[in-house]
Structures are given as structure tokens and as C-alpha cells.
C-alpha positions as CSV (number, residue, x, y, z in Angstrom):
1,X,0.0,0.0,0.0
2,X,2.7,2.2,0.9
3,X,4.5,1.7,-2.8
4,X,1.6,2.4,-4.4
5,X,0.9,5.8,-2.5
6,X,4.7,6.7,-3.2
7,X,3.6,5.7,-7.1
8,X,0.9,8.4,-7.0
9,X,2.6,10.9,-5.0
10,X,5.8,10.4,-7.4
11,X,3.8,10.5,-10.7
12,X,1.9,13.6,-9.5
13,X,5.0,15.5,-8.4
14,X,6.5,14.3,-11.7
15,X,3.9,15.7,-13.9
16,X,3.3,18.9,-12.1
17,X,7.0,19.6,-12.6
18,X,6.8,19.1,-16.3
19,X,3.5,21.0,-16.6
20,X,5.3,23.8,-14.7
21,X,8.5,23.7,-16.7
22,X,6.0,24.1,-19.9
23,X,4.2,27.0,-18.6
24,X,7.4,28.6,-17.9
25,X,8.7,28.3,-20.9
26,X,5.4,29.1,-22.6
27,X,5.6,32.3,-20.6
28,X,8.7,32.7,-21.4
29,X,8.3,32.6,-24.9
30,X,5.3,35.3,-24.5
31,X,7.1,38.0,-23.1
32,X,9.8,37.8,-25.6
33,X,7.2,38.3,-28.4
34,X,5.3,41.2,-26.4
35,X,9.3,42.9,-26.1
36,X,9.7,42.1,-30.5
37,X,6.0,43.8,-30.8
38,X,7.1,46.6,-29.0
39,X,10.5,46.8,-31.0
40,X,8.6,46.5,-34.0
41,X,5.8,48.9,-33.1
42,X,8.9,51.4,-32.6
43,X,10.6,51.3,-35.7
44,X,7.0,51.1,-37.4
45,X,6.5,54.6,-35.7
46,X,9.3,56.1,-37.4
47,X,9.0,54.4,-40.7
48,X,5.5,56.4,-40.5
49,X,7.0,59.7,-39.7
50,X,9.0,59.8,-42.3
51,X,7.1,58.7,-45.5
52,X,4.1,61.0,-43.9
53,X,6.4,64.4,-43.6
54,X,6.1,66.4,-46.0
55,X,9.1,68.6,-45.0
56,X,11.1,65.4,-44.7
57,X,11.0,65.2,-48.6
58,X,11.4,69.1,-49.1
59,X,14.5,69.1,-46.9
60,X,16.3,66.0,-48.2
61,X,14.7,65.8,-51.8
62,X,13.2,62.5,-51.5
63,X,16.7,60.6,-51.1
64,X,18.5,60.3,-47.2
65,X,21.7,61.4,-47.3
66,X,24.7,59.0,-45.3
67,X,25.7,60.1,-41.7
68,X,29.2,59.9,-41.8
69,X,30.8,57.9,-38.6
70,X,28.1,57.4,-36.7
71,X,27.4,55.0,-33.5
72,X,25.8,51.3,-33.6
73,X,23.2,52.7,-30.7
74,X,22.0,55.7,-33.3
75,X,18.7,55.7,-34.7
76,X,19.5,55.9,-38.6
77,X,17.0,55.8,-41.4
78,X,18.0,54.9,-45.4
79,X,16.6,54.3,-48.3
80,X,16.7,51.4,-51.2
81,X,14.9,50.7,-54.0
82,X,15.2,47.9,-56.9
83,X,15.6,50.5,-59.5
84,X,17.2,53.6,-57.7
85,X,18.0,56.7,-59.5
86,X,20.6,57.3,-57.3
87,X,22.7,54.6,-57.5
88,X,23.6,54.9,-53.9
89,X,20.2,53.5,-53.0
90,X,20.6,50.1,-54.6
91,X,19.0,47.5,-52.7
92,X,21.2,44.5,-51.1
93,X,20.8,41.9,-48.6
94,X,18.0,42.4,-46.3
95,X,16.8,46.0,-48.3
96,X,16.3,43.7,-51.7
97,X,14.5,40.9,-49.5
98,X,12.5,43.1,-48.3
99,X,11.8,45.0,-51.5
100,X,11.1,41.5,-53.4
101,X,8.1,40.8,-50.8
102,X,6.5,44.0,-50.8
103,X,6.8,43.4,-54.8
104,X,4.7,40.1,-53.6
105,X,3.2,41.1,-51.5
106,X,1.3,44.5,-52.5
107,X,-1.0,45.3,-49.3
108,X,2.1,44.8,-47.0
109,X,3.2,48.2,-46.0
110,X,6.2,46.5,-42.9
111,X,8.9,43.9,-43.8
112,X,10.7,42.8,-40.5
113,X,13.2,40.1,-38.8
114,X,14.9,39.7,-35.5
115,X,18.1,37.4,-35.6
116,X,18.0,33.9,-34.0
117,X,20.4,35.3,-31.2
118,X,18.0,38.7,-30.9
119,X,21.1,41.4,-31.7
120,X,20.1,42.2,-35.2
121,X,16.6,43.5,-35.9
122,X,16.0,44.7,-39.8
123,X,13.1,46.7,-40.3
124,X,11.7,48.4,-43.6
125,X,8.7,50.0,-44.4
126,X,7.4,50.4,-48.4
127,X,7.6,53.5,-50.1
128,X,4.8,53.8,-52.9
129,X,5.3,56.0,-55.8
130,X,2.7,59.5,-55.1
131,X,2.0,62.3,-57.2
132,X,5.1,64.3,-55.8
133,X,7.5,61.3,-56.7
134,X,6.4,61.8,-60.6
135,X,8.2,64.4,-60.6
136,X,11.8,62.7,-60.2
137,X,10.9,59.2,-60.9
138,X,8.7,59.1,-64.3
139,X,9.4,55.6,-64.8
140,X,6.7,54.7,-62.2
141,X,2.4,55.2,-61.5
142,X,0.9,56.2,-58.5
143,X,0.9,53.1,-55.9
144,X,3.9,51.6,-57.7
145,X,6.3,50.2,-54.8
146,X,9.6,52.5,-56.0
147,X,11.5,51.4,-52.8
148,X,11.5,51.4,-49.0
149,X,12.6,53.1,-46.1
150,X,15.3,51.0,-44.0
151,X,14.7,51.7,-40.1
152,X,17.8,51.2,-38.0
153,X,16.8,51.3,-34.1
154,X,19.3,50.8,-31.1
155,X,18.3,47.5,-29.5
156,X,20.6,47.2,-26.8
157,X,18.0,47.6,-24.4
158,X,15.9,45.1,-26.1
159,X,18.8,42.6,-26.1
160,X,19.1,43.2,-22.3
161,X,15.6,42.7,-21.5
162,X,15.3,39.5,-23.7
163,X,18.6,38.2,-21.8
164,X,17.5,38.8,-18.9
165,X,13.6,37.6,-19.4
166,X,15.8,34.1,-20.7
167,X,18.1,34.2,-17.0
168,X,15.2,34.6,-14.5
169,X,12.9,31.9,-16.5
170,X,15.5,29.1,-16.2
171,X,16.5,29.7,-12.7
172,X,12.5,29.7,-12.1
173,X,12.6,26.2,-13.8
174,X,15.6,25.1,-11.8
175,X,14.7,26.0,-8.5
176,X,10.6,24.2,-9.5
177,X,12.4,21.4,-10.4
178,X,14.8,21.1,-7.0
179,X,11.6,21.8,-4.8
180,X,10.0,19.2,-6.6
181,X,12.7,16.5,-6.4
182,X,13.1,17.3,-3.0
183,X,10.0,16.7,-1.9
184,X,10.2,13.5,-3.6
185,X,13.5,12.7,-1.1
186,X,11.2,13.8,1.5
187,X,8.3,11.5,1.3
């Protein structure tokens, strides 16, 4: 009677540790993706502010301009296109993958990833040909995708917050899992 009791106390204790290690890591898991939306909602917010300003394109002409020596943790904002007229503009990498879905994709207005590791984010937002853009770039119609604005964002922060999210959750699981075994001893 006695082994069987231990049987059920054991396979109890047992399951509730794995059922605890899952909701840990499920919460785990959750906060990370709140911390990306709120990354994402960032850089969305100055992809926005840019194509929407008017005196953006007065000031700069339509094109950004390179910031010469400037800092990994800087905000910087560029622009590419599949068929620049200023050659500078060309789009590589992550710029032409992103340019190639919005091509695909034509009610997508965001294009984003976050690195396995979390210390790269990419984020570009699509850049439609409007009336005042005829006036430079003939070879395209109104709603044509001519290119996309590139949003650079520091993410330090975000890479801090995602480490640490990543620490506390497994010393959580660790110490579930020692109470669990010893209370198992204990019994």
C-alpha cells in the first residue's frame, strides 16, 4: 500500500514539474514576443513619420543622405529601392529581401526580422510612388512600390531585457524542479 501511494505521489509531483517547466517556458516565450511587438511597433512609428512628412522630402529631396561615422546605438534611417536613381540606393541583402516581398506582397506596407540570437533587428517599411514622386521618378504610376525606407533602431536595451527575461525563466525552472525533487527525497 505504501509503494503504491509513493507511485501516486511520485507521478503527481513528476507531472506537475513538467507542466510547470512548460508554462514557464510558454511564458517565457510570450514575453519575448510582447518585447519584439514593441520593438517593431517602434521602428514602425518612425518608418511612418517619415514617409508621412512632408518637409522630410522638401529638406532632403526624396533621397536620405549618409551620416558619416556614426554610432551602432544611433537611430538611422536609409533608403533602397530595386531601381534607384541614385545609384547609392541600390538595394542588397536584407533592403532587396525586403523589397522583393513587398513586390509580392502588395497590401504589405512593414517587412521585419529579429536574428535567431535577438542582436540584429532589420526593419523596412514600403515607399509607394505619389503624385510628388512623378516628378523625379517618371518611370513609375501612383501606388507603384519605388522602394522602401530602411529603419535602424538601437536595441541594446531590447537585447538586455530578452537576456534577462531568458536568466530569470530558467533559474524559475531550476529551482521548481529542486523543490519538486526534494519533496520527492522527503516523502
Amino acid at each position: 500500500m505504501k509503494k503504491i501511494n509513493f507511485i501516486v505521489i511520485f507521478s503527481f509531483v513528476l507531472t506537475s514539474l513538467v507542466f510547470m517547466v512548460y508554462l514557464l517556458e510558454d511564458s517565457s516565450n510570450e514575453q519575448k514576443k510582447l518585447l519584439e511587438q514593441m520593438v517593431v511597433q517602434e521602428a514602425k512609428s518612425h518608418y511612418k513619420n517619415i514617409s508621412e512628412l512632408q518637409i522630410w522630402h522638401d529638406k532632403y529631396g526624396g533621397i536620405f543622405k549618409k551620416v558619416g561615422n556614426s554610432k551602432k546605438s544611433d537611430y538611422k534611417f536609409s533608403i533602397a529601392s530595386l531601381n534607384p536613381k541614385n545609384k547609392e540606393n541600390i538595394a542588397k541583402g536584407f533592403d532587396k529581401e525586403a523589397l522583393i516581398y513587398f513586390e509580392e506582397n502588395k497590401t504589405k506596407d512593414i517587412y521585419y526580422e529579429f536574428s535567431e540570437d535577438y542582436k540584429k533587428f532589420n526593419f523596412m517599411g514600403v515607399l509607394k510612388a505619389e503624385q510628388f514622386c512623378l516628378q523625379c521618378h517618371t518611370n513609375y504610376k501612383i501606388g507603384d512600390i519605388r522602394g522602401g525606407i530602411r529603419v535602424h533602431l538601437p536595441i541594446e536595451t531590447f537585447n538586455k531585457n530578452i537576456n534577462s527575461i531568458s536568466k530569470e525563466y530558467k533559474i524559475f525552472e531550476i529551482v521548481s524542479i529542486l523543490f519538486g525533487l526534494i519533496f520527492l527525497f522527503v516523502i
